[in-house]
N, C-alpha and C positions, 0 to 999 in steps of 0.2 A: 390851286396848284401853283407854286412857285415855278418860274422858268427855268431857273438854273442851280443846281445844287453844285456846291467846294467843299471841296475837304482840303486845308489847307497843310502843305508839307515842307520840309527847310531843307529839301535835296535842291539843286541847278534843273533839275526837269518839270515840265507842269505837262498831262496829259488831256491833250483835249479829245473830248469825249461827241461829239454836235449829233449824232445819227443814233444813238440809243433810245433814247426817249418815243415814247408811246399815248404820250396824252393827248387827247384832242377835244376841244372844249366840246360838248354837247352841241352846239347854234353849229357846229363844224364838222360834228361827223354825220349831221342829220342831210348835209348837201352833198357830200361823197357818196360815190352810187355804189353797190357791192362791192365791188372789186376796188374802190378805194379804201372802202372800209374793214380791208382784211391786210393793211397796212402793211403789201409785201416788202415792200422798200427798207423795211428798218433795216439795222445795221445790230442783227440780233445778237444778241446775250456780248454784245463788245463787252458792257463794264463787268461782267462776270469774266471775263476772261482775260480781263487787267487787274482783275482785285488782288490784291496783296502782292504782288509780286515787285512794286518798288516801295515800298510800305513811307517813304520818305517821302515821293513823292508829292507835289498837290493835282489836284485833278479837279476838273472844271466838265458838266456835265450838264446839258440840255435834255430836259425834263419832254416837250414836246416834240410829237411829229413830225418829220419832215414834210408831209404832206399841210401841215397845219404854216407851216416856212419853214425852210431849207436854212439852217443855221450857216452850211457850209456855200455858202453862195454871197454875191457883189450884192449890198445891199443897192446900189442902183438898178439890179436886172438883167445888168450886162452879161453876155454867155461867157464860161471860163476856155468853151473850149468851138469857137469859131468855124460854123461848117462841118462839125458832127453833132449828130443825136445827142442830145443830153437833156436834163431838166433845169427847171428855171427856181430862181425866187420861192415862189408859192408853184409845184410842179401842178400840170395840168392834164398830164400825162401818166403812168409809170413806169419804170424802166424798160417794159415791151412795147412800150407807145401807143397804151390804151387809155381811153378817156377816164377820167377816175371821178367826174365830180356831175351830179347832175345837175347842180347848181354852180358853174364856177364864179368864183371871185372875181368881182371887178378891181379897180386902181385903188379906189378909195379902203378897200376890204385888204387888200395887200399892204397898203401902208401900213392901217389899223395893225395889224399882225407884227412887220416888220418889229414896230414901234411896242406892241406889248411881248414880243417875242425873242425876236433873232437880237436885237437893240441890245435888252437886259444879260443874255448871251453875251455878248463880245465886251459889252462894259468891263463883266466880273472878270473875262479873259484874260484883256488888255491892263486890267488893273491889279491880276494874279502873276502877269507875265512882269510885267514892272518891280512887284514888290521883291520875288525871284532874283530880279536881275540887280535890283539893290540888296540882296543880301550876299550873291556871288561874283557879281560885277561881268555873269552873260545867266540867260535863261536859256535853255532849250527847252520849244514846243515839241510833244510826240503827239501826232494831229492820229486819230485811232478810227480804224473804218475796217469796216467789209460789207462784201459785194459775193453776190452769185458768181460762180467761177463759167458759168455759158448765158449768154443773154446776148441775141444777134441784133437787137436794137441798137447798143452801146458799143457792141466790139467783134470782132469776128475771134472764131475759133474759143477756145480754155483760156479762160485767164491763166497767169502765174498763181502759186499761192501766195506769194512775197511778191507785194508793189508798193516798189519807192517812189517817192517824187517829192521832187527837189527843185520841181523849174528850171530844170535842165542845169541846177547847181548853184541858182540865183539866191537860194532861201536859208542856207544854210554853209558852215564853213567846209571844203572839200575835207578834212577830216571826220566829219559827223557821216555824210554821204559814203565815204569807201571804209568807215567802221561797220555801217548797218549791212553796207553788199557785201563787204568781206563775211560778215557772220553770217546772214542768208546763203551765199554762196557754197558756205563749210556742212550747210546742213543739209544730211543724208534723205534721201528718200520727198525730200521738196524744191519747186522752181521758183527762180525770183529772175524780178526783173526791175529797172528802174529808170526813171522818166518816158514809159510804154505810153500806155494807152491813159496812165493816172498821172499825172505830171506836178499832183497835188492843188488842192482846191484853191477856193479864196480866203479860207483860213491861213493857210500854208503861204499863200505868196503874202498876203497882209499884212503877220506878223514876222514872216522870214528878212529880217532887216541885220544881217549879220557886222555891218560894221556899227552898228550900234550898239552891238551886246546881244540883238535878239534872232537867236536859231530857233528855221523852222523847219518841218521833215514830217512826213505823210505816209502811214502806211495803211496801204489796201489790203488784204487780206481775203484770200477766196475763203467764204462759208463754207465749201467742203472741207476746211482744214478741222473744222472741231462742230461741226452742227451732224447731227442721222443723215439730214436728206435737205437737200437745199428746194426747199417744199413745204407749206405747212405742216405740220404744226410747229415749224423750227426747232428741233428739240436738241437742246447738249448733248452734245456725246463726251462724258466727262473721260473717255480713255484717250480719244483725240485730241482731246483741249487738254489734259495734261499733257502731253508731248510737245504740243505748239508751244506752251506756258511754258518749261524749260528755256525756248530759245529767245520768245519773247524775254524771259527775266534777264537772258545773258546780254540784249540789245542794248535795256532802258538800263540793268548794272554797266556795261561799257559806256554808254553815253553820261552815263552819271561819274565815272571813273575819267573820260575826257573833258568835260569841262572846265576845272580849272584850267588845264594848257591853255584855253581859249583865250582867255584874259586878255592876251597882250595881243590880241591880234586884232582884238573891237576897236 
């Protein structure tokens, strides 16, 4: 199993995709005790629900688990987010704060991983965000997640359905940030929010380097906006996901539509 699958696109946006992936080598899912092994955490059916809708785009997609390493995380270890609950590197935890592994990973076992895993991830990233930014002279990352919209481990109360983050505006140019909340904002019958409780990973701040050419911008997305039941067996609800997929395609077409302006401002 390859770690990272591209599909390459000649639009100014590259989607990254880190939490969809599902594979977990055999030697890995034999030391995950039940409950890690029913891999609540994925970031389910995301690339179904980005499919086709910027067809220019390129997209960049991690094949493996987050359980197996956390693509969107400091590959030092380091927490993104200082004195709350969250998961690490290789999580040890899952997002309710239950043990997942009855064997966990030592330092040496993390590397390993980092290095056949999360590594080959950002390589193809970092080198799909580039080729981007030489063909339009700025790339924008659309960094692609969701999350349970109630989980009292990570956050109190309902999430939003719409979560920005931006780094409090560090990662991207303030035109990218008040195109995406102005369209969230416009849209009927859903909440958004931005730089909340998601402030955007280490994806997100990594590559949000905008006086260089490179924007970056994080959306969280509650699983109630297009899943049955945020509960096994995760299943589409393809009447929901089409309604979100309208506004999603009006996001990543406006961002695509802003780009050029961008030029002179890197």
């Amino acid at each position: 199993m390859i770690p990272v699958e591209v599909q390459r696109g000649d639009s100014p946006i590259v989607l990254g995709l880190p939490h969809t992936g599902t594979y977990v080598p055999d030697a890995i899912m034999a030391k995950l005790n039940a409950r890690g092994q029913g891999l609540d955490d994925t970031d389910w059916h995301i690339h179904q629900l980005y499919d086709g809708l910027l067809p220019s785009a390129t997209t960049v997609r991690a094949t493996f688990h987050r359980y197996v390493v956390d693509a969107n995380r400091d590959p030092s270890g380091a927490s993104l987010y200082p004195g709350q609950n969250t998961t690490g590197l290789v999580p040890l935890t899952d997002f309710e704060g239950r043990d997942i592994w009855t064997d966990a990973p030592n330092e040496a076992e993390i590397e390993a991983r980092r290095e056949a895993f999360h590594a080959p991830y950002h390589a193809a990233l970092e080198a799909e965000m580039a080729r981007v930014r030489d063909l339009h002279g700025v790339a924008i990352l659309y960094d692609c997640h969701s999350i349970r919209s109630e989980i009292p481990f990570l956050f109190e109360g309902t999430l939003p359905d719409f979560n920005i983050g931006t780094n409090l505006g560090a990662t991207c140019a303030p035109e990218i940030e008040a195109a995406v909340q102005d369209i969230c904002a416009a849209v009927e019958g859903y909440t958004a929010t931005t730089n909340g409780r998601f402030k955007g990973g280490w994806t997100t701040r990594h590559y949000g380097r905008p006086e260089e050419g490179f924007h970056a911008i994080q959306m969280e997305l509650a699983q109630s906006t297009y899943l049955s039941a945020e509960a096994a067996p995760w299943t589409y609800d393809s009447a929901n996901a089409d309604r979100l997929r309208a506004h999603l395609k009006t996001i990543l077409t406006t961002l695509a539509d802003l780009a050029p302006t961008l030029k002179g401002t890197t």
